[in-house]
C-alpha positions in Angstrom: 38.2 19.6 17.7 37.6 19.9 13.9 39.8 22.2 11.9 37.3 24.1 10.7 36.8 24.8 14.9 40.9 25.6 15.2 41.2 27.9 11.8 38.6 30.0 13.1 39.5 30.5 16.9 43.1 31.1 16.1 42.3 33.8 13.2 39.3 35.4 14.9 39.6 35.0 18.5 43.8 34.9 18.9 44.1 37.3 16.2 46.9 35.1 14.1 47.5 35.9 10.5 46.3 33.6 7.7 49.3 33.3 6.0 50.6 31.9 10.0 47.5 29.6 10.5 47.4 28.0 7.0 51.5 26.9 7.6 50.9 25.7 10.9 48.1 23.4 10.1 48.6 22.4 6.2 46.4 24.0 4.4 46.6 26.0 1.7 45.7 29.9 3.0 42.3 29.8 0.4 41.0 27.3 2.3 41.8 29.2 5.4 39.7 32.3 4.2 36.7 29.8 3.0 36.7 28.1 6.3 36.7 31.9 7.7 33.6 33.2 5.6 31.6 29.7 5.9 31.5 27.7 9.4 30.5 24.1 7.8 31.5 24.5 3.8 29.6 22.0 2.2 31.2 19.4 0.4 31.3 20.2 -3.3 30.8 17.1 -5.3 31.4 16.6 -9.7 27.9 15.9 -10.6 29.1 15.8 -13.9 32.2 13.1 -13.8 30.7 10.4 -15.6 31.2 6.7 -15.2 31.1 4.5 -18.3 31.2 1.5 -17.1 28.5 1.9 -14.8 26.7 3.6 -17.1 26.7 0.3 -19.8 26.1 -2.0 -16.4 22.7 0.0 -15.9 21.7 0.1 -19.4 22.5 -4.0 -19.8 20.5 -4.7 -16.8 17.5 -2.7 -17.8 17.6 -4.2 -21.1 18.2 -8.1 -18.9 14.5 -6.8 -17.2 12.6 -6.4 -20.2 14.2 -9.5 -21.9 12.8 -11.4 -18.5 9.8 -9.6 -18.8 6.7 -12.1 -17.9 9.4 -14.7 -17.0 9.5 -13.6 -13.5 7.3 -13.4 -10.3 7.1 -12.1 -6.4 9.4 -14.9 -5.2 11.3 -16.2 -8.3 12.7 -12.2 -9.6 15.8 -11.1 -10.2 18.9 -10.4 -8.1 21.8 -9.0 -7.9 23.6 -12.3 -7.5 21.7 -13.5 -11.0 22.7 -9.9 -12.7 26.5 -10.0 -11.4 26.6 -13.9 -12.7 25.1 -12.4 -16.0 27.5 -9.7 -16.7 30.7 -11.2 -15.8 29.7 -14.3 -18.1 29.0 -11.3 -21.3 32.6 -10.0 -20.0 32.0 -6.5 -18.3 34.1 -6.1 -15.2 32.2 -5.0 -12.7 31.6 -5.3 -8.9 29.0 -6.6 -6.6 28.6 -2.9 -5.1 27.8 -1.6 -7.9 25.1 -4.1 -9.2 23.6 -3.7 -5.9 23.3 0.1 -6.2 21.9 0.3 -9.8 18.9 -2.4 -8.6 18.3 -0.1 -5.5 17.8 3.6 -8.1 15.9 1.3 -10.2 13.9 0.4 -7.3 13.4 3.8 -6.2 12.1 5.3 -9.4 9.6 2.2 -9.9 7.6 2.8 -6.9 4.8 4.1 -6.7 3.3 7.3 -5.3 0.1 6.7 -2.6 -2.3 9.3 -3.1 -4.4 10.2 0.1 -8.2 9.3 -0.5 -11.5 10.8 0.7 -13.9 8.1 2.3 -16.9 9.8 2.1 -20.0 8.4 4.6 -22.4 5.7 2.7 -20.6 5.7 -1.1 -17.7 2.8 -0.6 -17.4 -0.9 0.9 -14.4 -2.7 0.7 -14.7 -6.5 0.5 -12.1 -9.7 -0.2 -11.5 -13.1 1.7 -8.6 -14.3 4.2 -7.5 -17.7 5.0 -7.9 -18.8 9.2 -7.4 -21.5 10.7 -10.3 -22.8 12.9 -10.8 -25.4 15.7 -14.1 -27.4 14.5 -15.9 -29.9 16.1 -12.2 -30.7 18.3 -10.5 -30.8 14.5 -8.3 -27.9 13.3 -8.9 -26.8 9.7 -9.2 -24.4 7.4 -11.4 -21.8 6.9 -12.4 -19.1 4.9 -13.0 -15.2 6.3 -15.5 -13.2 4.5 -14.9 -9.6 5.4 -17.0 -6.3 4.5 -15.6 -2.8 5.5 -17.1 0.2 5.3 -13.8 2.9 4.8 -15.7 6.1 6.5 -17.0 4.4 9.3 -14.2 1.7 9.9 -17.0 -0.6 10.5 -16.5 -4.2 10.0 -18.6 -7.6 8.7 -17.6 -10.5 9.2 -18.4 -14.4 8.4 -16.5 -17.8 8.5 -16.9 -20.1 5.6 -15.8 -23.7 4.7 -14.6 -22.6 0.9 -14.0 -20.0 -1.1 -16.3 -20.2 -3.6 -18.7 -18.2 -5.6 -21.8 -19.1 -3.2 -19.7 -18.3 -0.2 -18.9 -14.7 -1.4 -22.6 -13.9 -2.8 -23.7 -15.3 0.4 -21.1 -12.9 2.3 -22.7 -10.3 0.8 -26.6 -10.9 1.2 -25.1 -11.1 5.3 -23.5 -8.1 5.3 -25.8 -6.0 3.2 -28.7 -7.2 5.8 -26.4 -6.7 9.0 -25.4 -2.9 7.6 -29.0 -2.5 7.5 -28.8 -0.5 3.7 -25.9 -0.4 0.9 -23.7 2.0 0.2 -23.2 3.0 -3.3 -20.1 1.1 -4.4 -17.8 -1.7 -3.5 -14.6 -2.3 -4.3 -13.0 -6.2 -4.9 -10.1 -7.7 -6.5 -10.1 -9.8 -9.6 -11.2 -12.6 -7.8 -13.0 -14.9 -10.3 -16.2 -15.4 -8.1 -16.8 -11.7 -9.6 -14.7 -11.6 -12.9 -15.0 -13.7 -15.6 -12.3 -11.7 -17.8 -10.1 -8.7 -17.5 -10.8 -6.8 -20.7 -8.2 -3.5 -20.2 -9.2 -1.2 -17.8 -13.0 -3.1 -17.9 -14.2 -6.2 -16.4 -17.0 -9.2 -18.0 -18.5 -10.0 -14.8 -19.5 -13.7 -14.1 -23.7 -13.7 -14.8 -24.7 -14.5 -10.8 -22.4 -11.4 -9.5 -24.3 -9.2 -11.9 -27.9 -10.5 -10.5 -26.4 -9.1 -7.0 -25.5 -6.3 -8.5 -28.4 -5.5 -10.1 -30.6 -6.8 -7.2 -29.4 -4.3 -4.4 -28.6 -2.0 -7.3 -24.4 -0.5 -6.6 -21.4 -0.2 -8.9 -18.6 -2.5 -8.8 -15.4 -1.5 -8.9 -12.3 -3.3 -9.1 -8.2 -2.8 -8.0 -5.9 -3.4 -10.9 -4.4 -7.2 -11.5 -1.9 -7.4 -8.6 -2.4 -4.2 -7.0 -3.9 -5.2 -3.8 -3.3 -2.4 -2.1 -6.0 -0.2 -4.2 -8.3 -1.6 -1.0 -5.9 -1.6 1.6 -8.7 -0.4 4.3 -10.1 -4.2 3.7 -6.7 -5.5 3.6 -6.1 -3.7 6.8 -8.9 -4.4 8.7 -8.7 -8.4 8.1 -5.4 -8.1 9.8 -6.6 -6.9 12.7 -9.1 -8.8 12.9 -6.9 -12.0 12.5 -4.8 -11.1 15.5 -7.1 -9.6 17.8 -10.6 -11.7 17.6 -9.4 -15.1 15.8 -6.6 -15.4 18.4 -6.1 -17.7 19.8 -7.7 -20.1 17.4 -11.3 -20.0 18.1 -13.4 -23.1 19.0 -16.9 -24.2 18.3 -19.4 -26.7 16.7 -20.1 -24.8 13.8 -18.4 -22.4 11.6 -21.6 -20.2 12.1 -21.5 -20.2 16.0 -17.8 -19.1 15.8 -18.4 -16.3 12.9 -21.3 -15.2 15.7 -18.9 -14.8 18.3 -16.3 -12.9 16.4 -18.7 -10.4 14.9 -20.0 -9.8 18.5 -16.2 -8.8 19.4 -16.3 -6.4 16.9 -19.3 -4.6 17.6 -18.0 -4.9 21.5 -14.4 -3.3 20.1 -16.7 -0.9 17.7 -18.3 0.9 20.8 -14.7 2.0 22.1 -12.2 1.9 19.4 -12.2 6.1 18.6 -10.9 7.7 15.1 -9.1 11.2 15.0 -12.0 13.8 15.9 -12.7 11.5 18.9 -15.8 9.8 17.6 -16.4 5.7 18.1 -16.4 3.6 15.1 -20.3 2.8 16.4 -21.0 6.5 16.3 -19.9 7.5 12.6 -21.4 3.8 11.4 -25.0 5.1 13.0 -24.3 8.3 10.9 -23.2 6.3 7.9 -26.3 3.9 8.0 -28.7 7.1 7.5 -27.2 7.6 4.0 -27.4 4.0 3.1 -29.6 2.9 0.2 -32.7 0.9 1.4 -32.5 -2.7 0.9 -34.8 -4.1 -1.4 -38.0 -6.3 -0.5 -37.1 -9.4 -1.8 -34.0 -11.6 -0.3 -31.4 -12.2 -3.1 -30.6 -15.7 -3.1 -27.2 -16.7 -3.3 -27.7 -20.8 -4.0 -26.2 -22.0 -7.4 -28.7 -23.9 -9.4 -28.1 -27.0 -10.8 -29.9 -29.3 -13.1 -29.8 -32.9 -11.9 -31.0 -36.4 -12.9 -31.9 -38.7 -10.7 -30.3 -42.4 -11.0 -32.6 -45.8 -11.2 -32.3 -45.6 -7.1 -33.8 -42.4 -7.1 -30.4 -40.5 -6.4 -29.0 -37.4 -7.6 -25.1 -36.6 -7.6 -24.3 -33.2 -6.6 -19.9 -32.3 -5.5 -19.8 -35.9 -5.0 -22.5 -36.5 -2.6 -25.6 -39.0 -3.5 -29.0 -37.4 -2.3 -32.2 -39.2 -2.3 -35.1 -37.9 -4.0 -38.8 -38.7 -4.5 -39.2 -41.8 -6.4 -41.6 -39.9 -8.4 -39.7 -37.5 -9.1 -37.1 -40.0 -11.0 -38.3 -39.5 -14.9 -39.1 -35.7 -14.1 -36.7 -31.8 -14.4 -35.4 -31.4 -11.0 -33.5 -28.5 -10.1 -30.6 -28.4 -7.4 -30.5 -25.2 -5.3 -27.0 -25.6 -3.7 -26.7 -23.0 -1.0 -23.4 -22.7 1.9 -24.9 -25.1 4.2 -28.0 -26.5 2.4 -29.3 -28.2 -0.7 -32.9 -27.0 -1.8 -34.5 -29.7 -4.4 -37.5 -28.3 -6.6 -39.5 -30.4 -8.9 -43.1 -29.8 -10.3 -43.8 -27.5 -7.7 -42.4 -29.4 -4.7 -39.3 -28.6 -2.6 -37.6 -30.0 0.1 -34.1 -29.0 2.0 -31.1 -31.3 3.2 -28.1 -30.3 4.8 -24.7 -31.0 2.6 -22.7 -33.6 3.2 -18.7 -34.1 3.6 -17.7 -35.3 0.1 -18.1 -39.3 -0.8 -21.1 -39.6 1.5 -24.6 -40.4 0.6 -27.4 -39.1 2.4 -30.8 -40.9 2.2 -34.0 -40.3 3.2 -36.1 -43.5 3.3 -39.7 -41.8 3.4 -38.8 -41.0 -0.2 -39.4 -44.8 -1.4 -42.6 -44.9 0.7 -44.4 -46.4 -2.0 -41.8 -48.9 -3.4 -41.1 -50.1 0.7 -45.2 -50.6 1.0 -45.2 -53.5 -2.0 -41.3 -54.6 -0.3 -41.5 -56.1 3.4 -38.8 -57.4 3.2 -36.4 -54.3 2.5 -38.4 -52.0 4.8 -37.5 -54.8 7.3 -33.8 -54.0 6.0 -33.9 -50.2 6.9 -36.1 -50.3 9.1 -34.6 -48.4 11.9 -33.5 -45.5 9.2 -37.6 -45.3 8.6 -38.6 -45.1 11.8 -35.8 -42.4 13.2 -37.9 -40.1 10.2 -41.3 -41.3 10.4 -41.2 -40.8 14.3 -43.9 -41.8 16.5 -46.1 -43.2 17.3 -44.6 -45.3 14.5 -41.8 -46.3 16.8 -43.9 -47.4 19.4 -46.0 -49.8 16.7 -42.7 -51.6 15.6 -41.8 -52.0 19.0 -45.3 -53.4 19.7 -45.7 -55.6 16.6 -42.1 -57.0 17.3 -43.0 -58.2 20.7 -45.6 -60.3 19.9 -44.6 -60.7 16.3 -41.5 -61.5 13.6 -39.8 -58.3 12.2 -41.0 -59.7 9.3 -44.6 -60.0 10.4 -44.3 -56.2 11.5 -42.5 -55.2 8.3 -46.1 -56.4 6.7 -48.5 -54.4 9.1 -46.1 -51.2 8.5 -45.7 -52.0 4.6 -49.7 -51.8 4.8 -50.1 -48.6 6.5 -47.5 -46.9 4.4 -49.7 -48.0 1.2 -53.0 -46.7 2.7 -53.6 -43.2 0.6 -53.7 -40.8 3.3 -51.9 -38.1 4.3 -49.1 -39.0 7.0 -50.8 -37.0 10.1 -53.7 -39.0 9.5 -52.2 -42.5 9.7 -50.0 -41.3 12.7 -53.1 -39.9 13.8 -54.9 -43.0 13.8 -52.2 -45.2 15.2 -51.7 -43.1 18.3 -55.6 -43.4 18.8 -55.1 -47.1 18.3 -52.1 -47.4 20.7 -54.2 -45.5 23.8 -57.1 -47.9 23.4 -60.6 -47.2 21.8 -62.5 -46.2 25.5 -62.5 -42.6 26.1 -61.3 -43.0 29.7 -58.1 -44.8 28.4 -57.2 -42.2 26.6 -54.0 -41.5 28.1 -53.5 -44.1 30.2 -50.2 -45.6 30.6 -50.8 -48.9 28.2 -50.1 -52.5 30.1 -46.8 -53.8 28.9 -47.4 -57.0 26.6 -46.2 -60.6 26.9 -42.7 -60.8 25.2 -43.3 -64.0 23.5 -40.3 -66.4 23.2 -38.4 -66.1 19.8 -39.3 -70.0 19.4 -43.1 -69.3 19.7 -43.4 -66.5 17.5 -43.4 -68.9 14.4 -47.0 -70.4 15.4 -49.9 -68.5 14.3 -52.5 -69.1 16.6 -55.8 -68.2 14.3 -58.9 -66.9 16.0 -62.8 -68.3 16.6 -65.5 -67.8 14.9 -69.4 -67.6 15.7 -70.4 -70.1 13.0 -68.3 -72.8 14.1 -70.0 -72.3 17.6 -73.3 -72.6 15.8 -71.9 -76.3 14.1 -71.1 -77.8 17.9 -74.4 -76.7 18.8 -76.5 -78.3 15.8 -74.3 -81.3 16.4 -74.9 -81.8 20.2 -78.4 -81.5 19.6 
């Protein structure tokens, strides 16, 4: 039993004197009465004894911070080990313990006080990006999660990306805006520099393409404080989660798009069920938040970066380090690159055409391009001729394999070299060839056409040349 229990039974339930108690146990008969007016005396402690030592250890190691101030970061800082090594080299004697305990107040009285905030339906998004990894095609890599969240709601957007770049997050955002159905009035971002050009104080320069969203589905842009993360922790929250409970395990697919599908479809499946405080589904309070967004506007933003490009004396352009083909007309003429996520839109006088992007180092060409410069070349449409034909399509397959039959490829080469130099649209010539192919009679018209003689490769260099009426007429005269 504790003394305090023992002073008190023997004084005020056996009746003892004090003067008795305090000799039998050792204490002095004051601290008999105290224990006798107070049941658990409180431990009175000096607040004022000071400590001078300590006191110079504390006031050397702030002045150690601000001499190490911007020489420092999250994973190479101070500690105590570096301070102790510090001081005892300077000469102060002092102990681990107490280095340890001046870095843990000065800890303490650096952090920061979280104020509660009000998420009020249709005003705030939340966006930022989180590295994944991604089974692609049987190949695990990289990738890139683009996540919206909408703080009232706790509704979630979300889209997979090969890079982290400034087309990726505008692109993010043209999704997300059109899969919310409206936008809210605000977002909030890091100082990512997709968004930022420079931090000027408490004010941002944005970069010129972020302000055309901006000012194309018309909200205000806010942004957390360099390093403070955590002034959008409902985004920084929410891509957790959805980290660990849709992207694992690592999903699978063809396509980054097919997989950011799926994942998006387990959050609205999650959405119907998942219930906040007052009992309401995150689906409910986003169909109640979507009411008070702002309409979108009538016109698509479009996220592609444009790019001025020249193209080379084989009619190729250079765009991230792919080579594209391009019209050969098009070679001494402005031509403008309209690099999306997935696709490359070329525009020139007028004209346009799309390509998928290419892995890095590749070259992608389109043979139809140099239809004009293979019609005076046989010889080098007989070079790529299966790359021609695989875009031309048929019937133009079906002639080459014709022509080849009976002919050399470089007889065939000729006839197509020809027909690519007539000055007609493409749908006519295919047009006409597929009318050729089923025969002129009507009621051959499609028929299955008779197989031809495959002509031994020895026998294909004769050329067997055709009659003619007038040298009938000469046997005639001459008979006669």
């Amino acid at each position: 039993m504790s003394l305090v229990h023992v002073i008190r039974f023997r004084v005020q339930q056996k009746g003892e004197s004090i003067r008795q108690v305090a000799r039998d146990t050792g204490v002095s008969r004051n601290t008999v009465r105290k224990y006798l007016s107070q049941s658990e005396p409180a431990r009175s402690v000096n607040r004022n004894r000071r400590s001078p030592v300590r006191e110079q250890c504390a006031r050397r190691i702030e002045e150690i911070f601000q001499e190490l101030a911007g020489r420092t970061t999250r994973k190479q800082r101070i500690t105590a080990a570096y301070l102790l090594r510090r001081l005892h080299e300077e000469g102060m004697q002092v102990g681990r313990t107490t280095v340890q305990e001046i870095l843990a107040e000065r800890k303490v009285r650096s952090q920061e006080v979280y104020i509660p905030l009000v998420h009020r339906a249709g005003e705030e998004f939340q966006v930022d990006f989180f590295e994944v990894t991604v089974e692609l095609a049987g190949q695990m890599q990289k990738a890139w999660k683009f996540v919206m969240h909408l703080p009232y709601s706790g509704y979630d957007f979300v889209w997979l990306y090969e890079r982290c770049n400034q087309t990726a997050f505008l692109d993010g955002h043209v999704r997300g805006f059109e899969h919310l159905g409206g936008v809210p009035k605000r977002g909030v971002y890091d100082n990512l520099t997709a968004a930022v050009k420079r931090i000027l104080g408490i004010e941002r320069e944005l970069t010129k393409r972020f302000t055309k969203l901006c000012s194309h589905y018309v909200f205000e842009p806010c942004f957390a404080r360099p390093g403070e993360g955590h002034d959008k922790g409902a985004v920084e929250n929410a891509g957790k989660n959805i980290r660990l409970r849709h992207l694992t395990p690592v999903p699978r697919g063809e396509s980054l798009g097919g997989m950011a599908e799926e994942v998006q479809k387990r959050i609205l499946d999650a959405s119907r069920s998942a219930k906040a405080v007052d009992g309401t589904t995150v689906t409910e309070r986003f169909e109640q938040e979507r009411m008070l967004l702002h309409p979108l506007p009538a016109v698509r933003f479009r996220p592609e970066e444009v790019h001025p490009v020249v193209a080379n004396r084989q009619s190729l352009v250079n765009i991230d380090g792919v080579r594209y083909s391009v019209p050969t007309v098009w070679r001494s003429m402005p031509i403008l690159a309209h690099v999306g996520v997935s696709t490359i839109r070329f525009e020139c006088n007028g004209e346009s055409f799309t390509v998928k992007k290419a892995a890095r180092g590749a070259r992608v060409v389109k043979y139809s391009h140099y239809r004009k410069e293979l019609a005076r070349k046989p010889q080098a449409l007989r070079q790529v001729a299966p790359e021609l034909l695989a875009e031309l399509g048929e019937p133009y397959g079906e002639l080459w394999r014709r022509l080849t039959a009976q002919h050399s490829e470089l007889s065939a080469a000729r006839v197509l070299s020809t027909l690519l130099s007539i000055d007609e649209t493409h749908q006519q010539i295919a047009a006409l060839i597929e009318k050729l192919l089923n025969q002129a009679h009507p009621e051959n018209k499609g028929k299955q056409t008779p197989p031809l003689v495959n002509v031994p490769e020895a026998l294909r260099q004769y050329q067997i040349e055709s009659g003619n009426v007038c040298d009938y007429d000469s046997l005639l005269k001459g008979a006669s």
